[in-house]
C-alpha positions, 0 to 999 in steps of 0.5 A: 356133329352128325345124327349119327356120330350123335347117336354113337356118343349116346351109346359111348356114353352109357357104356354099350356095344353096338349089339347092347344099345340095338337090343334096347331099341328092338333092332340090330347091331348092323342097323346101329352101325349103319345109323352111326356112319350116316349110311341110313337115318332112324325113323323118328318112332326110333328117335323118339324111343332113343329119348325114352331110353336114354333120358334125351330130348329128341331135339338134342338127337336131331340135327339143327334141333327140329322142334316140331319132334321135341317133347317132354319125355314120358317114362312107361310106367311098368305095372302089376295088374290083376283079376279075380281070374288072372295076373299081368306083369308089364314091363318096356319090353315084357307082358307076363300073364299068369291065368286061370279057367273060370271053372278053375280047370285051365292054367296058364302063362303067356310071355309077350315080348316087344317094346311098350305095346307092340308085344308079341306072344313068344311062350305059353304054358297051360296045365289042364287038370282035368286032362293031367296035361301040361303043354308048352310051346316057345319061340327060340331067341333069335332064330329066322324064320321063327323056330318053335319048341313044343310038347303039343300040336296046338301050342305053337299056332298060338305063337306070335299072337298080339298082346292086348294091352286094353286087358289090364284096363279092367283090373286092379294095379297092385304095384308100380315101378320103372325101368332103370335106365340111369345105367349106375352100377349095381352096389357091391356087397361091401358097400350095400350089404346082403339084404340090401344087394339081394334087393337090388340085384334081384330087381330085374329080368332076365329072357333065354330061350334055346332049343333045351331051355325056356327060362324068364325070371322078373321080380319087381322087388316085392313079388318074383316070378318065374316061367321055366321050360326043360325041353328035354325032360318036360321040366317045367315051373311056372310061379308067382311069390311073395318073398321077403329078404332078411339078413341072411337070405330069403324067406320064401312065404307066399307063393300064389301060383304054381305049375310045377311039373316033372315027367309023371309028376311023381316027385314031391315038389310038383304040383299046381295051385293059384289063388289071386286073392292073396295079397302081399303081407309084412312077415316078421322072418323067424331069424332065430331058426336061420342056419347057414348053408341050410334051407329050413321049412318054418312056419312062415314058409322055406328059408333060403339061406346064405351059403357063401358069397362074396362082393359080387355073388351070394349063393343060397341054399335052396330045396334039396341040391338047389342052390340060388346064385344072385349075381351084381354082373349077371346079364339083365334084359332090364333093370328096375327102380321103384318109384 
């Protein structure tokens, strides 16, 4: 067997298409096309990246076995890491940083994208209270040379920034977890039940970014975050929660960060808060004040919950028209397993 038809039986195996298994290693379908016909040969930082992925030694990916590139495979272990002024989500492929000014004026979310610790800035959001300002600046997935979406003129300069891993050294780890790679099915409701898939399926992350919308989406299971931009109507919310799932759908509790801002920001729901002091606490969901299909405002915070839903979808109901669709198949840039 060649290094290439080796390569391509890893990919066949755990169920990708060329596009999958390159978006994974950080490179393209025509690269992976070329390795699988043994036109051109992966560099060994991308052997030794196949064998954290897919949980192979590099001496069963080379061929004749080169011992000297064999090693124990290290899985990265993502993490939640914060401050008394900020908050770091760290993933294989993504840092999301939630901060604040220590006069308490600036804040601000940074999304960096890359495999481990070759992340790139690829999204900011700062509001200046101050100023009653909120700006934003993005790359567009994919575009060549890099396309920036921008409500001001000193964002976009900042794009492409590196990330600075030595950043969480100072801080305090609050969660762990890994990535799934094991590449199982999700459960279905049928077989794990509501409050189990809304767990499950929501243990992921997700990354779009076209000329109208910005949006990532990560919740390690315990804690959820979002950084969302409408380009068009300056629509944006950052935010960072506590939410707790139940029987019938989720108690939204305890939200610690939050820039929610709309046009002129004359709409009720807009506004700006954080507070890195709060820390996660176990609470006993009112189950008693759940209506279905409704959102209700308890005194322990919003519940969503079940509007309809079905063996690979729950819908809930969420504030006003809103409705929050979780999804078995919808598309993940990564999946997580608690350890």
């Amino acid at each position: 067997m060649t290094l290439g038809q080796r390569i391509q039986q890893i990919r066949v195996e755990h169920g990708l298409s060329q596009e999958d298994f390159a978006e994974k290693l950080g490179t393209t379908r025509q690269t992976v096309s070329r390795w699988e016909l043994d036109q051109t040969y992966p560099e060994i930082e991308k052997i030794v990246l196949i064998s954290r992925v897919f949980s192979v030694t590099t001496d069963s990916i080379l061929k004749d076995g080169i011992s000297s590139f064999d090693m124990d495979v290290e899985y990265f272990r993502c993490g939640v890491y914060r401050g008394s002024d900020a908050e770091i989500v760290e993933t294989e492929k993504f840092a999301l940083v939630f901060y604040r000014s220590p006069d308490k004026n600036i804040l601000g979310v940074k999304l960096y994208r890359g495999y481990e610790d070759k992340k790139r800035l690829v999204a900011i959001c700062e509001r200046d209270q101050l100023e009653n300002k909120t700006e934003y600046a993005y790359f567009i997935e994919n575009s060549s040379p890099h396309t920036a979406i921008s409500n001001s003129e000193r964002m976009p300069p900042q794009l492409g920034g590196k990330y600075d891993p030595e950043l969480k050294k100072t801080m305090r780890r609050s969660e762990t977890f890994v990535v799934d790679h094991s590449g199982a099915p999700l459960p279905t409701v049928k077989e794990a039940g509501i409050p189990s898939c809304l767990t499950l399926w929501r243990m992921a992350d997700s990354y779009h970014a076209d000329r109208c919308l910005f949006n990532f989406f990560l919740c390690t299971g315990r804690t959820e975050y979002i950084f969302s931009i409408k380009a068009k109507d300056a629509d944006i919310y950052c935010g960072a929660s506590y939410n707790t799932v139940f029987d019938l759908g989720i108690l939204g509790g305890d939200q610690f960060f939050r820039i929610r801002n709309y046009k002129d920001n004359s709409e009720k729901y807009c506004g700006f808060t954080c507070d890195f002091s709060r820390e996660f606490k176990e609470i006993k969901v009112p189950t008693d004040q759940c209506e279905l299909g409704k959102c209700i405002e308890t005194s322990k915070g919003f519940m969503w919950c079940v509007k309809r839903y079905n063996d690979d979808e729950i819908v809930l109901q969420g504030c006003g028209d809103d409705e929050y669709a979780y999804r078995r198949t919808d598309k993940r840039t990564e999946q997580f397993a608690a350890i």
